[in-house]
N, C-alpha and C positions, 0 to 999 in steps of 0.2 A: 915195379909195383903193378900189378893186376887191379883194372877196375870192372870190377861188377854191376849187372844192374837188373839183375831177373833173381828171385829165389833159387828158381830151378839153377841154373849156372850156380848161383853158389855153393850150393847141396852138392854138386856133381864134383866141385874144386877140395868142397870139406873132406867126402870120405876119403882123400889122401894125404891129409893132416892131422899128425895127432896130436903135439900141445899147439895148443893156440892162448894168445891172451886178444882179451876184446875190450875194446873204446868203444862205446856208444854217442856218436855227439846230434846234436842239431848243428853241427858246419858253424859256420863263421871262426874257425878255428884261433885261438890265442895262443899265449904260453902257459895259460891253467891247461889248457887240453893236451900241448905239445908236451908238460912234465909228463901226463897218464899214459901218453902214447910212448916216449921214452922208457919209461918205465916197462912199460908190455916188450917191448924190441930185448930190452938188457933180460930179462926174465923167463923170456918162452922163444919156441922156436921159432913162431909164426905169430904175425900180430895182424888181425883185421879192425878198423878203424868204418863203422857205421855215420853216415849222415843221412837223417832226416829229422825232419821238421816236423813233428809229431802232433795233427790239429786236436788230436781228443786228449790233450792236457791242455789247453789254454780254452779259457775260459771265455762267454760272449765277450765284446767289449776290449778282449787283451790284442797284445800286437802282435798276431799270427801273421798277416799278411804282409806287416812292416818290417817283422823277424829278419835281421840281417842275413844277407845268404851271397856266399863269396867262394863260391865251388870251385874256381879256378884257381885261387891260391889257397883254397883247401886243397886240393892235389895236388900242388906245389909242395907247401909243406912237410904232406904226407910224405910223399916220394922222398924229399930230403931227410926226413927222419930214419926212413929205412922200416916203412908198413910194407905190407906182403899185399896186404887184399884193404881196397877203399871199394865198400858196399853200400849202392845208395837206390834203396828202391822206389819206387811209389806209392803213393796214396791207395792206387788199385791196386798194387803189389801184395799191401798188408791185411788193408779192410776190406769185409766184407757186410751185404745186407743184413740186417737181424743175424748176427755172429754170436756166439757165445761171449762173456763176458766175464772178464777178472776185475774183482772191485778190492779197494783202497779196506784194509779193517774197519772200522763203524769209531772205534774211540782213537788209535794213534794217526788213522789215516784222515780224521777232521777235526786236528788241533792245531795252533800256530796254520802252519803256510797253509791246511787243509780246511781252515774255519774260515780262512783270511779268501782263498782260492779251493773254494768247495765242486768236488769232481775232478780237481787238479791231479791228484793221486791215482785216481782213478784212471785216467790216462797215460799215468805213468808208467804202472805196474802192469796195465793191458801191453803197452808196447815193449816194455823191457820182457816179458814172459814173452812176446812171439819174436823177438828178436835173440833171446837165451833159446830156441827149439831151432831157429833157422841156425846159428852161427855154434850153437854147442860148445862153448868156451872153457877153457880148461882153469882162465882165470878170465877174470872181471873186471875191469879198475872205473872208481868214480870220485868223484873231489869231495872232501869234506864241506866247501862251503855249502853243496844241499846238502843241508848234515840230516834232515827229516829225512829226504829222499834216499836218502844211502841205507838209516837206520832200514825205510821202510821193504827195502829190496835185500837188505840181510834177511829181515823177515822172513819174505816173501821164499826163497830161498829155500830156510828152513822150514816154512810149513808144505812148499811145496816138493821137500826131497830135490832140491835141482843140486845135481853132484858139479858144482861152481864155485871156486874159490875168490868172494868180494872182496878186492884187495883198496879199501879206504888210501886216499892222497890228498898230501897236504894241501891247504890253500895256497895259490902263486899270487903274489900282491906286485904290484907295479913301484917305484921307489919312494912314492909319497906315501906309501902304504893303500891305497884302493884298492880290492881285492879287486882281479879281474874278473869281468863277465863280458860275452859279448852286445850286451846294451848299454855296456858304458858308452857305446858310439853314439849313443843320444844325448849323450852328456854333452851342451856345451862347454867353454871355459869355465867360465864363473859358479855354474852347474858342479861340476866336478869339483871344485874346490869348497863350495858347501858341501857335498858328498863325501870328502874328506873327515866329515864328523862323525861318518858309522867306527872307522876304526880307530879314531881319535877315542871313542865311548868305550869300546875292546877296548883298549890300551888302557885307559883308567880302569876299566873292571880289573885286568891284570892287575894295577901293580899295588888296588884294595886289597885285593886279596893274597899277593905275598907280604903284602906288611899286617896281615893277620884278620881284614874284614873278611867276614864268613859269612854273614846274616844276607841273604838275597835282596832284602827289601830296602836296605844301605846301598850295597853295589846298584839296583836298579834306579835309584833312586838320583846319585851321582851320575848317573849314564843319561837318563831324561834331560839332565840338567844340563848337559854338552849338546842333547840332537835337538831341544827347542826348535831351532830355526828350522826342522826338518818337518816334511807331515809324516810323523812315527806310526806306523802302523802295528807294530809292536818291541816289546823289549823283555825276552824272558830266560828267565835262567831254568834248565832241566838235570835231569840225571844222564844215564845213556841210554836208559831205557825211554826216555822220554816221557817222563814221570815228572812233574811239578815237585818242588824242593824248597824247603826253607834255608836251607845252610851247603855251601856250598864243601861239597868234599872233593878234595883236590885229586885227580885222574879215574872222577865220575861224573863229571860236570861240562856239559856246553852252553854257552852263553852268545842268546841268537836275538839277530836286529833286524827289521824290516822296516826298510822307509821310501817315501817316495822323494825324489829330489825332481823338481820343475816336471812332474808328472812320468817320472822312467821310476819304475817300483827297483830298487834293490837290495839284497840280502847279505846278511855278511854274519860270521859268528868266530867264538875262540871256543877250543877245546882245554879245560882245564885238568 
């Protein structure tokens, strides 16, 4: 494995690579990351695997500076997975003074997570467009649990002709069921196992709805009534398009949770 840490050097490695699949992470690596990077290895020829910590999506107030960062056994990892190139630039690497700017849509880029975390998108979509022009990837891979984020960089994608194929991956949960993130590490014990009720409330939406409840406002309704103990910051059911829905139709439908547990915000959703 090849680590990189200049644009320039990486540009200079790409023009003798022709497929490539790419990981984009902020580091603290799990096994939600290590399925996307697997997946890129078995898929393409070459797989680069990005870390940074990206400060123009988190918001005043959020935990940028506290953002777990384990670079060391992230190149552990990597290396044992069988990445070609771990690329990890700088803050001066990417940004520049008064730069041009890519902004988040005006209506799907500030709804759920972009109402809740306004601008968030907006730094999403800046850094994934300069890191799809450094890395030119021939595939893409990102996790369903950002399932707005993933929607929104399909998007992006297609309004901006970027000839990249976004390959969506499932959620990896741990065996209580907690979907992984890496701020579950702020979870204490006791913490985490009230956290345990975002996918306890998925789990009831599921099995509403194979026993024939359709009506959103039933499935929500059941689901508030499990995250009580939680501070919900929201519970909503959409389409794929990200379009608000009354009735849930079965392989159109995601059902997304946002809550804070002892003050660590997290997200979790099911694809129906």
């Amino acid at each position: 494995m090849e680590i990189i840490k200049s644009i320039k050097d990486f540009k200079k490695v790409r023009k003798d690579l022709k497929e490539v699949g790419f990981v984009p992470t902020m580091g603290a690596l799990h096994k939600g990351h290590l399925s996307l990077i697997e997946r890129s290895v078995k898929e393409n020829e070459h797989t680069v695997v990005s870390i940074f910590v990206n400060p123009t999506q988190f918001l005043p107030g959020e935990d940028l500076d506290k953002y777990p960062r384990k670079l060391e056994a992230d190149k552990k990892i990597c290396e044992l997975a069988g990445v070609d190139y771990l690329f990890f630039p700088t803050k001066d690497d990417i940004y520049f003074e008064d730069e041009v700017l890519v902004k988040a849509p005006k209506q799907s880029g500030y709804i759920l997570e972009g109402h809740f975390r306004p601008g968030h998108f907006d730094g999403v979509v800046q850094i994934v467009n300069k890191l799809f022009h450094i890395v030119n990837p021939t595939r893409a891979y990102f996790g369903k649990k950002d399932a707005q984020q993933l929607f929104l960089i399909n998007k992006m994608v297609k309004n901006f002709f970027w000839d990249v194929e976004i390959v969506p991956c499932d959620i990896v949960r741990d065996g209580d069921g907690l979907a992984l993130s890496s701020r579950n590490v702020y979870l204490s014990p006791e913490a985490r196992q009230r956290a345990l009720l975002i996918s306890k409330s998925l789990k009831r939406a599921a099995k509403l709805v194979q026993s024939g409840v359709l009506d959103t406002k039933t499935v929500k309704e059941e689901m508030l009534t499990i995250l009580k103990p939680l501070d919900v910051e929201y519970v909503e059911i959409v389409d794929r398009e990200f379009k608000l829905t009354d009735n849930i139709i079965l392989g159109n439908t995601i059902i997304l949770v946002a809550a804070y547990v002892d003050g660590t915000r997290l997200i979790d959703n099911i694809w129906l």
